[in-house]
C-alpha positions as CSV (number, residue, x, y, z in Angstrom):
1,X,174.6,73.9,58.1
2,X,174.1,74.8,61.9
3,X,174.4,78.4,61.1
4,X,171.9,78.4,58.3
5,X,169.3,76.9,60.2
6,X,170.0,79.4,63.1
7,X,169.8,81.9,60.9
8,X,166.4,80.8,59.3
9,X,164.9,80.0,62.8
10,X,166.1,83.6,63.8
11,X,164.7,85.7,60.6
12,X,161.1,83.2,61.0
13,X,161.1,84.7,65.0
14,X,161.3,87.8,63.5
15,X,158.6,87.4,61.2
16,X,155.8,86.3,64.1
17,X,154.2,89.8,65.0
18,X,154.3,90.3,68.6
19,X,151.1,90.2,70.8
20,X,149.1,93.5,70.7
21,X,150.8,94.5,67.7
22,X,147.6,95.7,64.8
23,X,149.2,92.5,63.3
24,X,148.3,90.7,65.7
25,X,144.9,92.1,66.3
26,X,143.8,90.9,62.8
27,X,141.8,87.9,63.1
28,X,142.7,84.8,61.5
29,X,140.4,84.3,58.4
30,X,142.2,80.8,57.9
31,X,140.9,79.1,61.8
32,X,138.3,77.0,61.1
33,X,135.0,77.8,63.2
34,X,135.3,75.0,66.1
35,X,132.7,71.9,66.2
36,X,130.0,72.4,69.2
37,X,132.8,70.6,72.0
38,X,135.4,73.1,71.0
39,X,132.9,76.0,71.1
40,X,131.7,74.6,74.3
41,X,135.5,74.2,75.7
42,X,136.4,77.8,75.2
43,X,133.6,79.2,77.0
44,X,134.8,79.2,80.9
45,X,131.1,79.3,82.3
46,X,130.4,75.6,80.2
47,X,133.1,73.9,82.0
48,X,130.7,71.8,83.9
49,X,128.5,70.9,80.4
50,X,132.2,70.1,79.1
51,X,133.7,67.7,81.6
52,X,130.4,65.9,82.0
53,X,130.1,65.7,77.9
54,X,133.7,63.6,78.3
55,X,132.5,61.6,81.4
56,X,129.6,60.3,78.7
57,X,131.4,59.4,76.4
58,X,129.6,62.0,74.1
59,X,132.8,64.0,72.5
60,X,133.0,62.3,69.8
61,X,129.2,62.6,69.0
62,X,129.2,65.9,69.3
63,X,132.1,66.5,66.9
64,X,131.0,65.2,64.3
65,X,129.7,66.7,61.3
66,X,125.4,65.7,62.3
67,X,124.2,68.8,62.3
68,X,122.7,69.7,66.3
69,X,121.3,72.4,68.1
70,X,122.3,72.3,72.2
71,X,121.1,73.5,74.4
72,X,123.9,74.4,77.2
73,X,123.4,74.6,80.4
74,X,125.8,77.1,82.5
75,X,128.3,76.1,85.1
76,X,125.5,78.1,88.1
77,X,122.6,76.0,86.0
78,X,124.5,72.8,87.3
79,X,125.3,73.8,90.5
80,X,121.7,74.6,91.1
81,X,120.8,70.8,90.7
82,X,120.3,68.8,93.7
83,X,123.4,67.3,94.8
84,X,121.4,63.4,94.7
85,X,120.6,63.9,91.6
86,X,124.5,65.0,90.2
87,X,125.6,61.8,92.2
88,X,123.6,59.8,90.6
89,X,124.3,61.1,87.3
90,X,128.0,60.5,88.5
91,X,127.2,56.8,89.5
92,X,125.0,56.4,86.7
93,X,126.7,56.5,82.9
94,X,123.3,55.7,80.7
95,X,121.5,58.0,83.0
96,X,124.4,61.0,82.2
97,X,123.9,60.4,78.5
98,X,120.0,60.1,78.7
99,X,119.9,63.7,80.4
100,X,122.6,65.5,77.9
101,X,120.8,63.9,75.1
102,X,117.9,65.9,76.3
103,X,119.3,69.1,75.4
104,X,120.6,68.1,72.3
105,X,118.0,68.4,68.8
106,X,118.7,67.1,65.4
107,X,119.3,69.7,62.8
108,X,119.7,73.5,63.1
109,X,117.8,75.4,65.5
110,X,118.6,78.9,65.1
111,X,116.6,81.7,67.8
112,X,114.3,83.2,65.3
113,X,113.5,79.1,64.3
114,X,113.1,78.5,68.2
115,X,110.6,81.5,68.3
116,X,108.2,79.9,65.9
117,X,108.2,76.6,66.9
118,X,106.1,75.1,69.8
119,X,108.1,72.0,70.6
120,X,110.5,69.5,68.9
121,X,112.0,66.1,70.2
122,X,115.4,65.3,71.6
123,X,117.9,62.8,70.7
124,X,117.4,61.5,73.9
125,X,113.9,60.8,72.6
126,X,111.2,63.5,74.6
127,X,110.0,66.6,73.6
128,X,111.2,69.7,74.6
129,X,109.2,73.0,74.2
130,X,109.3,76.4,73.1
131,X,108.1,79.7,74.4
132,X,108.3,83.3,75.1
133,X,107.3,84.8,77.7
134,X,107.8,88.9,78.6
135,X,110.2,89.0,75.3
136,X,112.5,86.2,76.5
137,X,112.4,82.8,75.1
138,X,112.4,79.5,77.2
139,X,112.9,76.0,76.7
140,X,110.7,74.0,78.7
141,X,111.3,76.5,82.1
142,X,114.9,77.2,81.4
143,X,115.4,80.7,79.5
144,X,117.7,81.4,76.6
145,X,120.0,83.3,77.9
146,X,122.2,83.7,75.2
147,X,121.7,82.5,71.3
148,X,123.0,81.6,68.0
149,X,126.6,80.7,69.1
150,X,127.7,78.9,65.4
151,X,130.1,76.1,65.4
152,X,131.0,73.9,62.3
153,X,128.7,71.3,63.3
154,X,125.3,72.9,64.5
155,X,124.2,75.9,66.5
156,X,124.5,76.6,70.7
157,X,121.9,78.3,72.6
158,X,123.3,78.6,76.3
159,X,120.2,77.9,78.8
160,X,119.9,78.9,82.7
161,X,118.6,75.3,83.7
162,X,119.5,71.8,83.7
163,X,116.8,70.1,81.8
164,X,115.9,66.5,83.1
165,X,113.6,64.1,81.0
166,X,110.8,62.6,82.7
């Protein structure tokens, strides 16, 4: 019996294509396209947006299958907010939800849909708007600075700016 399943394990290593092989190279039509955290967590430069997402409490939200737009905010966006203000968002748990609720719409915003549209509210409750300016589009001062990144639950727009409510 030992030396069956040896054998089996041995013949199913063979079968795994190695790394760099065109096997390998295929992509994987059977992966299911990742909710917005998952899409989130694979990009290195959303890190920030991810661990504060978790500190909220707001995985679980944002996992679910609600259709969102969000609006992320880059690791350099973050860094480029006073250090007060991320210590208080730190300290302060509603105030950490209230301000990544803000980037966050109901429904499916795509870039050509952000184009026409002059302003829509947030889960968080206030308005954000929309513009172009100079062929690149904004919300409220922060530019799009890359769009239409599809997850299984909504649609992620990555932004240069942290937005804060009023």
């Amino acid at each position: 019996m030992k030396r069956l399943v040896l054998l089996f394990c041995t013949v199913a290593a063979v079968a795994v294509p190695m790394a760099g092989s065109a096997q390998a190279a295929r992509p994987d039509s059977s992966m299911a396209t990742p909710n917005i955290v998952g899409l989130a967590a694979s990009d290195p430069q959303l890190s920030t947006l991810v661990s504060l997402i978790k500190k909220a409490g707001l995985v679980k939200a944002l996992s679910g299958s609600t259709k969102l737009t969000v609006f992320a905010p880059t690791n350099a966006a973050f860094a480029a907010v006073p250090k007060a203000t991320l210590t208080k968002l730190g300290k302060d748990k509603a105030l950490l939800v209230k301000v990544l609720e803000y980037h966050v719409v109901p429904g499916v915003l795509d870039a050509a849909t952000v184009e026409k549209t002059k302003s829509v509210k947030t889960l968080e409750g206030q308005t954000v708007t929309f513009s172009v300016k100079a062929g690149n589009a904004y919300v409220n001062s922060a530019e799009i600075i890359k769009v239409n990144l599809k997850a299984s639950n909504g649609i992620v727009h990555i932004i240069n700016k942290v937005l804060i409510p009023s």
